[in-house]
C-alpha atoms as one frame of an Amber mdcrd trajectory, in Angstrom:
protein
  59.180  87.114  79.758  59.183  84.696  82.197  62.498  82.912  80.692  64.252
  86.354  80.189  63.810  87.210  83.910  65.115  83.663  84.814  68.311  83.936
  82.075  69.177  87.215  84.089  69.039  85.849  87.278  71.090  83.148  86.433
  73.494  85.506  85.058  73.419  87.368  88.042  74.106  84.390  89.967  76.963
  83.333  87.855  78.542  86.980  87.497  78.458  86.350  91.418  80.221  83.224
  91.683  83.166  84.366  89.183  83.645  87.787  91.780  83.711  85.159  94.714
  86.512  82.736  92.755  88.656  85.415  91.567  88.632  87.132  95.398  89.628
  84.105  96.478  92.428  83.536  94.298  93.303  87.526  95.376  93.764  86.646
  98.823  95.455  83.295  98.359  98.071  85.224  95.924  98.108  88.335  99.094
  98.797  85.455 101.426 101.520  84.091  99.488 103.400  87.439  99.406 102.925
  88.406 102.669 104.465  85.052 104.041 107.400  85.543 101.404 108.038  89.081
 102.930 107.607  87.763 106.117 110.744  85.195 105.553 112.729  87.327 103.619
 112.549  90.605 105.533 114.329  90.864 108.725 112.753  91.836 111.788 114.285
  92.638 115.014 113.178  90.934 118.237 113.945  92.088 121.756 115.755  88.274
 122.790 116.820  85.576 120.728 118.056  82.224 122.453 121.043  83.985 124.768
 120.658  87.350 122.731 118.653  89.714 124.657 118.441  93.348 123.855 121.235
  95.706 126.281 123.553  92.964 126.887 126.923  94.176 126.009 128.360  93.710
 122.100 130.372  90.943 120.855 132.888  93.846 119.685 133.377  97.572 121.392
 136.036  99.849 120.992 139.688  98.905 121.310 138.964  95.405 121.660 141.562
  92.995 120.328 140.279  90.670 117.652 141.745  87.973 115.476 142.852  90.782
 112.533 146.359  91.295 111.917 147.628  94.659 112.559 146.712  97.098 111.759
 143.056  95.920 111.646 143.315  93.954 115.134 141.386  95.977 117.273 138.105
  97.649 116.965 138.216 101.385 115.958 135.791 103.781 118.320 132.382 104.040
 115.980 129.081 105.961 116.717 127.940 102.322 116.258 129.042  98.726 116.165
 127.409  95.685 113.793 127.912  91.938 114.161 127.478  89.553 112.201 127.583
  85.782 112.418 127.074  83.048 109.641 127.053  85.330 107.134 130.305  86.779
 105.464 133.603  84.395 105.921 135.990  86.658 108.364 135.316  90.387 107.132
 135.605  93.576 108.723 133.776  97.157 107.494 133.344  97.767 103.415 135.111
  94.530 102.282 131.579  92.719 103.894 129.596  94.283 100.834 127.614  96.584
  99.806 125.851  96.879 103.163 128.833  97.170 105.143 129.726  99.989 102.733
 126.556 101.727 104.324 127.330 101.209 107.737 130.803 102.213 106.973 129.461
 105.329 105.577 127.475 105.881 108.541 130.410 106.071 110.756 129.819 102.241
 111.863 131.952  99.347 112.497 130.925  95.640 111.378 132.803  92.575 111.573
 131.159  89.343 109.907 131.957  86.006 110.916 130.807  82.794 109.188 133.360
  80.004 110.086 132.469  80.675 114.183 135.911  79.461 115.852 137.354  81.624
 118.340 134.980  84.310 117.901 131.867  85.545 120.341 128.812  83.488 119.571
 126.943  85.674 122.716 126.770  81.801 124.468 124.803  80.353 121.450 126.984
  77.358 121.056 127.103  75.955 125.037 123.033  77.081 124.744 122.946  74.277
 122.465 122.566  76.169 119.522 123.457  74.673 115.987 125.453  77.855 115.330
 126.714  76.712 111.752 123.160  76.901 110.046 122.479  80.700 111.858 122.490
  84.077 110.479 122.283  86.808 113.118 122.920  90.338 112.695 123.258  92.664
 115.923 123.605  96.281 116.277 125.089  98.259 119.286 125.343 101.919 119.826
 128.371 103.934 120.795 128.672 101.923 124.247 128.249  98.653 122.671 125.320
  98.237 124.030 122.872  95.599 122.044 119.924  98.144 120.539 118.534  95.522
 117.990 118.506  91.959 117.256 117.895  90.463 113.416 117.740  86.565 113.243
 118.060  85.076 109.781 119.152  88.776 108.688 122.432  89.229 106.321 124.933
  91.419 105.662 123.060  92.653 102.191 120.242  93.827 104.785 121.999  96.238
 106.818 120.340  99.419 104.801 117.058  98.576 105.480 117.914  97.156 109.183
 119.467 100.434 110.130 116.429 102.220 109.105 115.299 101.121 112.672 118.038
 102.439 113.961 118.353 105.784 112.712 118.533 107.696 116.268 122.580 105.945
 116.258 123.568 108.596 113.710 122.354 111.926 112.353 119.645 112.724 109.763
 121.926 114.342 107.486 124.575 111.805 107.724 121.914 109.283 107.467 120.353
 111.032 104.158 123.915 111.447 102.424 124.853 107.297 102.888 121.313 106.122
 101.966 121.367 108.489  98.552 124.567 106.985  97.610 123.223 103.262  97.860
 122.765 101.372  94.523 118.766 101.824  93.527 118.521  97.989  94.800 118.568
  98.665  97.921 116.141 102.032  97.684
């Protein structure tokens, strides 16, 4: 009796130690994710190096930029998206997929990646290594900086202007996100 009593305690024991390995190797695997989400999901941030949040837009309304016509100046939009170090020298759907979204949302964007004579917001005299960024802002109708997205691409604008959502109208809003590609859903 004595030895069955023993057997099941060691099984107990050893039942115990297997729960403790394999929750271990949960939360390693949960950690994992959670940093890869972290990296690849773009969050805003209220200031980044000479970025801060209600400083005016690189790009507003009838500004001149280095397009030729007709596309040289910036059309009036409910919102305006910029975009540097991502997309070589592209303005509204011809950016992709995400432009296509903000296009549909009544948005302009303009993407820079080869940063010449283009508005780097003072990133470059800040010291900045401005070839190896990726920086995606958004300003409303006054082109007025609303939200800030470090390391964030063009391909991320549908989920980016999820945060955003007060720049346009629900409806409108609805109608551009139910005719994205299920990738981005």
């Amino acid at each position: 009796m004595w030895v069955c009593l023993k057997l099941l305690i060691d099984m107990k024991l050893l039942n115990f130690r297997v729960l403790i390995v394999v929750a271990v190797i949960l939360a390693i695997i949960a950690l994992a994710v959670g940093v890869f989400v972290w990296q690849k999901y773009p969050f805003g941030v209220k200031q980044y190096k000479t970025i801060s949040i209600g400083m005016d837009a690189a790009e507003k309304a009838n500004d001149h930029i280095v397009w030729a016509p007709p596309d040289d100046t910036v059309m009036e939009s409910k919102f305006y998206v910029y975009s540097l170090g991502d997309e070589t020298m592209r303005i509204n759907s011809s950016c992709g997929a995400g432009a296509y979204f903000v296009e549909c949302l009544g948005g302009w964007i303009s993407g820079y990646k080869d940063i010449g004579d283009v508005a780097d917001y003072g990133l470059r005299e800040a010291g900045v290594d401005i070839d190896k960024q990726k920086i995606i802002t958004i300003a409303d109708k006054d082109a007025k900086i609303v939200g800030i997205y470090p390391g964030a691409g063009i391909r991320n604008l549908p989920y980016i202007m999820n945060n955003h959502r007060n720049l346009v109208s629900k409806e409108t809003f609805d109608i551009c996100w139910n005719m994205m590609p299920r990738l981005w859903k």
